[in-house]
N, C-alpha and C positions, 0 to 999 in steps of 0.2 A: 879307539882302535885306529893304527896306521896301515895302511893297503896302499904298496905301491900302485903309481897310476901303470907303468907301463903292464905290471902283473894282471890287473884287473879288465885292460884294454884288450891284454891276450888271450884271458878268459873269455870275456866277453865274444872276442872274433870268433873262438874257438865254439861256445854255444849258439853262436850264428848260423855257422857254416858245418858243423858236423851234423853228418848223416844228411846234408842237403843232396848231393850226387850232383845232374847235369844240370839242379835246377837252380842252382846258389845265381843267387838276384844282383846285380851290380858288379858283375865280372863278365870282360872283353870275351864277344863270341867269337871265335876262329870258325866262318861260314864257305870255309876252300873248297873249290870245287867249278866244276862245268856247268853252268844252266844253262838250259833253252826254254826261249818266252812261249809259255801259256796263254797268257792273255795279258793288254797295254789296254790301259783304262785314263781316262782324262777328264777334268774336270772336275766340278761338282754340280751336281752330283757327278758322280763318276761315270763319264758314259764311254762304254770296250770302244777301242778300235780294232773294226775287222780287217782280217786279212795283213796284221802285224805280226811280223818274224824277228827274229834276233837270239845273240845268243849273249850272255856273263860268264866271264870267268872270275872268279873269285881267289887271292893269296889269303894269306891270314888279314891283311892291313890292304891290300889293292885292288885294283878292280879293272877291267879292259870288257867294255861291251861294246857290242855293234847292233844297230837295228834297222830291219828297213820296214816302212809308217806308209800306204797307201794315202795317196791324196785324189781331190778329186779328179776324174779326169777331164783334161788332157793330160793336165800337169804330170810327172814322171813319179815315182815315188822317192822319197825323200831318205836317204841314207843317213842315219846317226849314227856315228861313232866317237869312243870317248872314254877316259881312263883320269885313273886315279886314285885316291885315298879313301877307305871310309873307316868307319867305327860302329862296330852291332854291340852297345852294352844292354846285360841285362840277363835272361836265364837260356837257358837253350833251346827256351822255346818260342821267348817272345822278348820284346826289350825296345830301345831307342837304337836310332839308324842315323847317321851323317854320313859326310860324302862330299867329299871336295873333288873336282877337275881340276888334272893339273895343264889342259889343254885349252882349260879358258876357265880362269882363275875367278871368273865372277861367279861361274856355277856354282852352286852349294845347295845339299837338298839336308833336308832334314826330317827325320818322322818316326815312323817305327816298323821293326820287321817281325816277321811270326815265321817261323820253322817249323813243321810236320814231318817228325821225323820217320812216321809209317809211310809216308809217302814220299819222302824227300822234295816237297813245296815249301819254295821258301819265298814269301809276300812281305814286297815291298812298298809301303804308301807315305807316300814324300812330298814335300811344297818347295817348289822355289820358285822364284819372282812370283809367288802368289797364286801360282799353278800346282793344283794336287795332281799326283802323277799315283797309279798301281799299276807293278807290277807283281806278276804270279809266274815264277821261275822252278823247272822242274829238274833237276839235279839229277846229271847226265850218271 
C-alpha cells in the first residue's frame, strides 16, 4: 500500500490537534496584557521578597516591566527596569517561557509559565546567570 507522506502528516496533525481547544501543546501563547507583581521570589529555594512592586506589560512577542525590589536599609530601593522579547510555548495553561533583553543582550531567562485563567495569574519561574527568579503577575 502507497500513502502519501504529506497526506498522512496532515492526518496525523489533524488527529492531534482536533477537539484540543485552548489546550493544543507546542503552540506560541499570545499572553498580551497588563500585569501587576503579586509576589518576586528569589532564589533557591525560593525565598518572597517583601514589599516588591512592579508592573509587565505584555505584546504577543514583547515585554516592557518595571520594578522596584526594597533593599536593605539605608540603601535606597533598587529600580529595574527592562524590555524585550520573549516566547510562552506550550498549552494555555502552562508551557516553556524564554526571554531575551534587548537593553542588555546578555540577559536571558529561561523556564516555564503557568496561566490561571479563573483568576488571570500568570507565574513566571526563570534562571539566568544561575539565579531562579518567580514571578506571580495578576492581569490588570
Amino acid at each position: 500500500m502507497h500513502v502519501r507522506t504529506p497526506v498522512l502528516a496532515g492526518s496525523l496533525a489533524l488527529l492531534l490537534f482536533a477537539g484540543c481547544g485552548d489546550d493544543v501543546v507546542g503552540v506560541s501563547q499570545d499572553l498580551s496584557g497588563t500585569y501587576t507583581l503579586v509576589s518576586f521570589a528569589l532564589g533557591t529555594p525560593a525565598g518572597v521578597v517583601q514589599g516588591a512592586t512592579g508592573a509587565v506589560t505584555l505584546t504577543a512577542t514583547t515585554y516592557v516591566a518595571s520594578f522596584t525590589v526594597p533593599q536593605i536599609p539605608p540603601a535606597p530601593p533598587e529600580v529595574v527596569d527592562d524590555e524585550g522579547t520573549y516566547t510562552a510555548i506550550g498549552s494555555a495553561t502552562s508551557g516553556t517561557w524564554t526571554q531575551q533583553s534587548t537593553l542588555d543582550p546578555n540577559l536571558q531567562y529561561a523556564g516555564t509559565f503557568t496561566f490561571d485563567s479563573a483568576t488571570e495569574r500568570l507565574t513566571l519561574d526563570t534562571t539566568t546567570f544561575g539565579v531562579r527568579t518567580i514571578l506571580v503577575l495578576q492581569r490588570n
